[in-house]
Every structure is written in C-alpha cells, then in structure tokens.
Backbone as a printed PyTorch tensor [residue, N CA C, xyz], in Angstrom:
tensor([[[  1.1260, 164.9440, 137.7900],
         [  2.0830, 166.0320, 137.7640],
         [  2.4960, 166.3330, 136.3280]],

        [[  2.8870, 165.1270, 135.3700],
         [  3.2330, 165.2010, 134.2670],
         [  2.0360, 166.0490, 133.2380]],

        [[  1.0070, 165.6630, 133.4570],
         [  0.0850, 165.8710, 133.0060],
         [ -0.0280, 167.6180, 132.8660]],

        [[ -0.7070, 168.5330, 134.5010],
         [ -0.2740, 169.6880, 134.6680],
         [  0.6050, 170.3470, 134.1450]],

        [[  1.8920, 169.7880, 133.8450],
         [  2.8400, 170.9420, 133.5560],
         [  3.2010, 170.9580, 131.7940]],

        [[  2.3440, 169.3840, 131.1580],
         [  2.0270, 169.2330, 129.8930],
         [  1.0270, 170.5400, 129.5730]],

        [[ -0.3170, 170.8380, 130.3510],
         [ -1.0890, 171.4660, 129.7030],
         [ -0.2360, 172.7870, 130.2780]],

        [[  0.1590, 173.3920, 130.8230],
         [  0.8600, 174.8570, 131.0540],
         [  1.6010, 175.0810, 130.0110]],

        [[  2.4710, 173.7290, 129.3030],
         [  3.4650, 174.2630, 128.3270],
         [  2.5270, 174.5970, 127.5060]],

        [[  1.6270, 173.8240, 127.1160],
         [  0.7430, 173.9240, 126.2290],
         [ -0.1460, 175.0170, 125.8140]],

        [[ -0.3310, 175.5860, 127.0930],
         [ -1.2530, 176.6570, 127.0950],
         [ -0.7470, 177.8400, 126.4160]],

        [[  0.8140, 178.0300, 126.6100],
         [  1.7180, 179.3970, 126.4920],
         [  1.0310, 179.7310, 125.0750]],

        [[  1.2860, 179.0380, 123.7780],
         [  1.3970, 179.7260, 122.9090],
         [  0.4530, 178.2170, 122.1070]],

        [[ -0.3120, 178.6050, 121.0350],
         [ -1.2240, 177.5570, 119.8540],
         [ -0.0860, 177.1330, 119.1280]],

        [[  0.8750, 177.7740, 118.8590],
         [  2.4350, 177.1970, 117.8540],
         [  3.0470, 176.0910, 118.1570]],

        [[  2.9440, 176.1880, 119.5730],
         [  3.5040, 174.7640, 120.5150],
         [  2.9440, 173.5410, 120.6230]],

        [[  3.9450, 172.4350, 119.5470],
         [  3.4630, 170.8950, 119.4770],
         [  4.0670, 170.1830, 120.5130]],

        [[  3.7760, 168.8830, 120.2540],
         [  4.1560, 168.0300, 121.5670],
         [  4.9720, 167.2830, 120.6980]],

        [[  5.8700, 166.8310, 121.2310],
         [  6.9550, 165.0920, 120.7570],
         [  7.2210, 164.4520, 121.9190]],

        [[  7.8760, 163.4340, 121.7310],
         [  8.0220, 162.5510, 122.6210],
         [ 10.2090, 162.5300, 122.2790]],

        [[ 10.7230, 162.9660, 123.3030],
         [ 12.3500, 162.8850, 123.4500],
         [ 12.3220, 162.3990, 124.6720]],

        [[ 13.6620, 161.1590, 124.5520],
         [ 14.0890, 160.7540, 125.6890],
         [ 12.9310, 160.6610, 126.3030]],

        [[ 12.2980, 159.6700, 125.6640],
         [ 11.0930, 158.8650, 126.4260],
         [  9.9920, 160.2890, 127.7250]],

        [[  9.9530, 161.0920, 126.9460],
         [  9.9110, 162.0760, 127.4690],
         [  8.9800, 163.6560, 126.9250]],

        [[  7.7300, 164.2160, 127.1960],
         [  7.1720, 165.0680, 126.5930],
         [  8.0070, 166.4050, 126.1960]],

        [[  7.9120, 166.6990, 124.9480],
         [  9.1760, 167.4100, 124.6280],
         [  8.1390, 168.4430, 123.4790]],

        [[  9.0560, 169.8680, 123.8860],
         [  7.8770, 170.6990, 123.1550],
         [  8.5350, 171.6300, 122.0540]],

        [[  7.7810, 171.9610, 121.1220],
         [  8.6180, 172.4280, 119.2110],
         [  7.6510, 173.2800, 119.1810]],

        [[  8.6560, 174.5780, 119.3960],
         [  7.9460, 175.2680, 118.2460],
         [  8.9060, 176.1900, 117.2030]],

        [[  8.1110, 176.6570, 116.1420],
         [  8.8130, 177.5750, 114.6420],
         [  9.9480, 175.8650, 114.1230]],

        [[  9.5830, 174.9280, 114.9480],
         [ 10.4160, 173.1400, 114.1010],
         [ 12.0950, 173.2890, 115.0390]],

        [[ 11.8070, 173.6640, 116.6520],
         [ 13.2340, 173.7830, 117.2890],
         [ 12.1240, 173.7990, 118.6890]],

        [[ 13.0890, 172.2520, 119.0750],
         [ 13.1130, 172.0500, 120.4710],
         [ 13.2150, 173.1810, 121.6040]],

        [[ 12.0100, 173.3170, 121.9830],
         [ 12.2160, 174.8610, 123.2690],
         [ 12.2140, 174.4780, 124.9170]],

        [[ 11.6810, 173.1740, 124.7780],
         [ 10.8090, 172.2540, 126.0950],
         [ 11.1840, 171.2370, 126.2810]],

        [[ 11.6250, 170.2520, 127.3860],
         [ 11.6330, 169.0160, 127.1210],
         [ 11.2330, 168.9100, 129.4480]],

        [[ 10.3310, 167.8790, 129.4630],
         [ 10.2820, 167.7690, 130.3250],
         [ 11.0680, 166.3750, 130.9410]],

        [[ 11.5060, 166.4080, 131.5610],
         [ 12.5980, 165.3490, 132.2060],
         [ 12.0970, 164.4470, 133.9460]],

        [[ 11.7830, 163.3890, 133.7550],
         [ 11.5740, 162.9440, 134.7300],
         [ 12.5580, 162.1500, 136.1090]],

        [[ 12.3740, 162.1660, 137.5920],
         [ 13.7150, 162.1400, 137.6230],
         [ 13.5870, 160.7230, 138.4740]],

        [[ 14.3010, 159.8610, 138.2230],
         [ 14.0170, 158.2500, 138.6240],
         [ 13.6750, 158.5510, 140.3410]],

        [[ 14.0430, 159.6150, 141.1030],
         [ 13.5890, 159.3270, 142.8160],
         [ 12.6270, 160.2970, 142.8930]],

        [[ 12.2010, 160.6610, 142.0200],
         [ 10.7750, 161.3640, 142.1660],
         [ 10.8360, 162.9870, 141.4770]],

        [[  9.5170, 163.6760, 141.1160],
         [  9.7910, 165.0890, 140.7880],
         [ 10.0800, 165.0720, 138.7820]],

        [[ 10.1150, 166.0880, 138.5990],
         [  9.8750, 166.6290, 137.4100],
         [ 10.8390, 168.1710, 137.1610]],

        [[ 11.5990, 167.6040, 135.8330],
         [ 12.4910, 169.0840, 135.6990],
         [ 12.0870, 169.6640, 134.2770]],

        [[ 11.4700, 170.7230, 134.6030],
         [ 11.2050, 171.3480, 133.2270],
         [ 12.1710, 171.8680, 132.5470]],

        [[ 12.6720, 171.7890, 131.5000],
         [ 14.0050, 172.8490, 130.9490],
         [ 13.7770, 173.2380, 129.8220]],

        [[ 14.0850, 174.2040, 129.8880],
         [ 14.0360, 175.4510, 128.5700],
         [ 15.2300, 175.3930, 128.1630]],

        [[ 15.0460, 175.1970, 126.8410],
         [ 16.2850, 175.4620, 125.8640],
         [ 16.2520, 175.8610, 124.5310]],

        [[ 17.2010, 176.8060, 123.7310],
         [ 16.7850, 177.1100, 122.7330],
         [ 17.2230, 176.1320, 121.3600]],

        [[ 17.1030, 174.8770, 121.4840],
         [ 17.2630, 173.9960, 120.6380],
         [ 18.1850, 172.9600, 120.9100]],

        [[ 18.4510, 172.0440, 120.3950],
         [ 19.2840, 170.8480, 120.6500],
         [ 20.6360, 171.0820, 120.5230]],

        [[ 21.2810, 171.8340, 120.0010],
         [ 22.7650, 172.7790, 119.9860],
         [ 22.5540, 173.6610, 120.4610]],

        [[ 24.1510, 174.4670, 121.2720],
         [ 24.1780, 175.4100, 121.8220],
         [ 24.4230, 176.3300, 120.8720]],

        [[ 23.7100, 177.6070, 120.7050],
         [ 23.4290, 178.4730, 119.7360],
         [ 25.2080, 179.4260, 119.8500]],

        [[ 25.4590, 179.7690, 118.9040],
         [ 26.3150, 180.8920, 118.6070],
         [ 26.2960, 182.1670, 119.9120]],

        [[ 24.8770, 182.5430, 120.0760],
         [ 24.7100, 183.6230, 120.6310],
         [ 24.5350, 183.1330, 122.2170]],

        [[ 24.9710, 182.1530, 122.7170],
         [ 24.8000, 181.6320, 123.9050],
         [ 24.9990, 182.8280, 125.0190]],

        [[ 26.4620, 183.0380, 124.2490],
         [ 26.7630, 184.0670, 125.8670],
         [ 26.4290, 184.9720, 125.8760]],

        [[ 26.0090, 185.4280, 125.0030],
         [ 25.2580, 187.1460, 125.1500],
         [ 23.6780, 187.0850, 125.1770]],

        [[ 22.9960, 185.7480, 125.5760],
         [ 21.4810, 185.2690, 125.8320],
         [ 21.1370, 185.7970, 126.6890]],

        [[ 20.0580, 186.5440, 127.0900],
         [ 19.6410, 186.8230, 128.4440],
         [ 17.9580, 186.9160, 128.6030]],

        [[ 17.7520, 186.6000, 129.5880],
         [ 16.2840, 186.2630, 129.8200],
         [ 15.9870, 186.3300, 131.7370]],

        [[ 14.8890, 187.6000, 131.8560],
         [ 14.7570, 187.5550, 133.0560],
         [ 13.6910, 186.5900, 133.5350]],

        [[ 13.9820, 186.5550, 134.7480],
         [ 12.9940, 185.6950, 135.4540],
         [ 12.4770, 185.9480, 136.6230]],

        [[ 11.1180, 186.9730, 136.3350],
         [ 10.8480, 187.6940, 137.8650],
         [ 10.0340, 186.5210, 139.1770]],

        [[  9.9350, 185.5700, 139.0870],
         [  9.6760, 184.4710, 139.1630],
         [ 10.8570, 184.0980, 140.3920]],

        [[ 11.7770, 183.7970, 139.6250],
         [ 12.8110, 183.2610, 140.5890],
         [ 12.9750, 181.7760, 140.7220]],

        [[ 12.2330, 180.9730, 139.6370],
         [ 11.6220, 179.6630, 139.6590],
         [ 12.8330, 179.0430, 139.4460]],

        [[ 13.5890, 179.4860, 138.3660],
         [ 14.8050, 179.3180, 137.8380],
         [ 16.1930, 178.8990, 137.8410]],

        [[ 16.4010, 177.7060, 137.9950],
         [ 18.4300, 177.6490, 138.1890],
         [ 18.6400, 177.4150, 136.7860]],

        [[ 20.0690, 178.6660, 136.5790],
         [ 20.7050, 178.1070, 134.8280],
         [ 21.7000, 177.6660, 134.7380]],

        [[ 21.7960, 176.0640, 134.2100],
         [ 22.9880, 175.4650, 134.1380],
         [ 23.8860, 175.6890, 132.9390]],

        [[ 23.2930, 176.5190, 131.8840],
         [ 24.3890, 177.8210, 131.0660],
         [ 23.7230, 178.8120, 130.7290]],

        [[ 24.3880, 179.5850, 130.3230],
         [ 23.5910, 180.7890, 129.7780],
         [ 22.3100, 181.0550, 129.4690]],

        [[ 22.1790, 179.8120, 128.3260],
         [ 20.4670, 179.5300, 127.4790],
         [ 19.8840, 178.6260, 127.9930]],

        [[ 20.2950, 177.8250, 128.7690],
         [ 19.5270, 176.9650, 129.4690],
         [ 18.8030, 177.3180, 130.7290]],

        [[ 17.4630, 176.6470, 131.0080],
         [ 17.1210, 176.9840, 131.7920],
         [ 16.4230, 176.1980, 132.6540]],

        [[ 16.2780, 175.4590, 134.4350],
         [ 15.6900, 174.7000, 134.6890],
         [ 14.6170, 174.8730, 136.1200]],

        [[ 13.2890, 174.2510, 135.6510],
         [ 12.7640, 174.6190, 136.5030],
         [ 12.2500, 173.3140, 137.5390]],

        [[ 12.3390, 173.1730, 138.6510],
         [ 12.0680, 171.5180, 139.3870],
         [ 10.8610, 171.4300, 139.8770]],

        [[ 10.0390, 170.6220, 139.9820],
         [  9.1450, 170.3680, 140.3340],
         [  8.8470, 169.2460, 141.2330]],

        [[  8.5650, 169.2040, 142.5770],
         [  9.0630, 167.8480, 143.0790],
         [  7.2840, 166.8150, 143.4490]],

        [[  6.3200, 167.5910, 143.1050],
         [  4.9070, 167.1200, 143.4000],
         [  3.7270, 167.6540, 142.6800]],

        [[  3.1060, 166.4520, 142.7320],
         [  1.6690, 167.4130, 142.1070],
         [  0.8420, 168.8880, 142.7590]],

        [[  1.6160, 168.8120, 144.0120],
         [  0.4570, 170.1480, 144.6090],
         [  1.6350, 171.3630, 144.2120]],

        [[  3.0260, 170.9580, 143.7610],
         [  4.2720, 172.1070, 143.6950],
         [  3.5990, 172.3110, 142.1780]],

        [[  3.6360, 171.2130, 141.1700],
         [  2.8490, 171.4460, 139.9950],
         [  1.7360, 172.5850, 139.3240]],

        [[  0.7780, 172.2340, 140.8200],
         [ -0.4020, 172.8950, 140.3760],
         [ -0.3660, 174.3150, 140.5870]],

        [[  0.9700, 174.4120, 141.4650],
         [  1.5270, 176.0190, 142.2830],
         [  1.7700, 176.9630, 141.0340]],

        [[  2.7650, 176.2470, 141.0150],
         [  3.8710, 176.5660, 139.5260],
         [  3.1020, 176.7760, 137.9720]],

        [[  2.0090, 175.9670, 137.6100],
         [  1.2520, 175.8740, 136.2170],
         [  1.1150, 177.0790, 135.9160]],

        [[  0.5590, 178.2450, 136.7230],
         [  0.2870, 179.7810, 136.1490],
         [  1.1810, 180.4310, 135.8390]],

        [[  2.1990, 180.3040, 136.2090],
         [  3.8970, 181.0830, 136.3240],
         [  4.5250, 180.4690, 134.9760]],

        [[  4.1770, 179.0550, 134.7750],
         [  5.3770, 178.0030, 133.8610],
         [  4.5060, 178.3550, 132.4870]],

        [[  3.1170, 178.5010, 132.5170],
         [  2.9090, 179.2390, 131.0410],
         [  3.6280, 180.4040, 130.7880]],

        [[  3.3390, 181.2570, 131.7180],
         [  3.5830, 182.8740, 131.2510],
         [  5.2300, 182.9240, 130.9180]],

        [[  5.8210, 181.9710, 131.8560],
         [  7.6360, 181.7330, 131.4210],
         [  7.4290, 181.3230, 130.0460]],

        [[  7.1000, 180.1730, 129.8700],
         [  7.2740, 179.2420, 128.6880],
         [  6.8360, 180.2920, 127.1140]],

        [[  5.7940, 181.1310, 127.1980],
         [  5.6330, 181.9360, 126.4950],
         [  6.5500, 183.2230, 126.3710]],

        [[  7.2780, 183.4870, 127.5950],
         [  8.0380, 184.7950, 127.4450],
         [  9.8880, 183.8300, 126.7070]],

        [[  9.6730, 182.5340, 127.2460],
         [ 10.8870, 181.9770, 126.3220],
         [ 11.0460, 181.4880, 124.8110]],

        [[  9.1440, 181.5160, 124.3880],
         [  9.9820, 180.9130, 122.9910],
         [  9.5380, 182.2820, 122.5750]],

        [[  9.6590, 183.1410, 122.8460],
         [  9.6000, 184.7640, 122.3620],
         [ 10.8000, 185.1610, 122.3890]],

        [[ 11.4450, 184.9210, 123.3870],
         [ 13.2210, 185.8300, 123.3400],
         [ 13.9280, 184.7620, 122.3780]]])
C-alpha cells in the first residue's frame, strides 16, 4: 500500500523528492514539505497535504478544489486523504497524482 501511494506522489511532478519524517515517507518540493504520508498503528494509510511545516500567513484565505471528493480538511491548508487497503490504494493512485500535482501548484 505504502509503496503505491509512494509512486503516485511521485509520479505528480520530477521536482518531487522523497525524505523520511516521523519515521515516515515525506515529500519536498521548491525545499517545503507538501506530503507526508502517515501510517496508522490499526491499519490504513493517511495521505496529507500540507503547505509546509508552519501554518502559512495566508491560511485562511487558501483554497483548493477537490472534484474528487477524496478529501476531509482538518484546516484550511490542510488536507487529508485515508486510505484503508491496498486494493483502496490502487483505486485512489490515478486521482492522488493528479491531486498531488494540482497541490504543489496552488
């Protein structure tokens, strides 16, 4: 599962490196945390989008659609997507590039 939703982030954009946060595949690009994938001790996988490790100035006036619907936002700029299996994984991989690319764009 981890794997899958590694190569989707991956795929979005060639700018996008990998790190390792919170024991955890975590993705940089322009040198600002956009990705961090989060694993969850009873099973499943939470992808979250964020626009860096501080909450930006422009938080509340952030906006980003999501025709998708994949989406719960626990603030403004944040963004999370769950994943609870490898076959929800392999669902989701075509959708979580084209997101992941339309987020480190806005």
């Amino acid at each position: 599962m981890i794997d899958t939703l590694r190569a989707a982030v991956l795929a979005a954009d060639p700018g996008i490196s990998e790190t390792v946060k919170w024991n955890s595949p975590n993705f940089v690009f322009n040198g600002e945390d956009r990705v961090t994938l989060r694993t969850n001790p009873k099973g499943g996988v939470q992808v979250i989008l964020h626009r860096g490790a501080k909450v930006r100035e422009d938080a509340a006036s952030f906006t980003f659609d999501d025709p998708t619907g994949l989406l719960t936002w626990p603030g403004p700029d944040r963004a999370i997507l769950s994943v609870a299996d490898d076959n929800s994984a392999l669902a989701v991989a075509p959708e979580l590039t084209k997101l992941v690319a339309r987020w480190i764009a806005a």
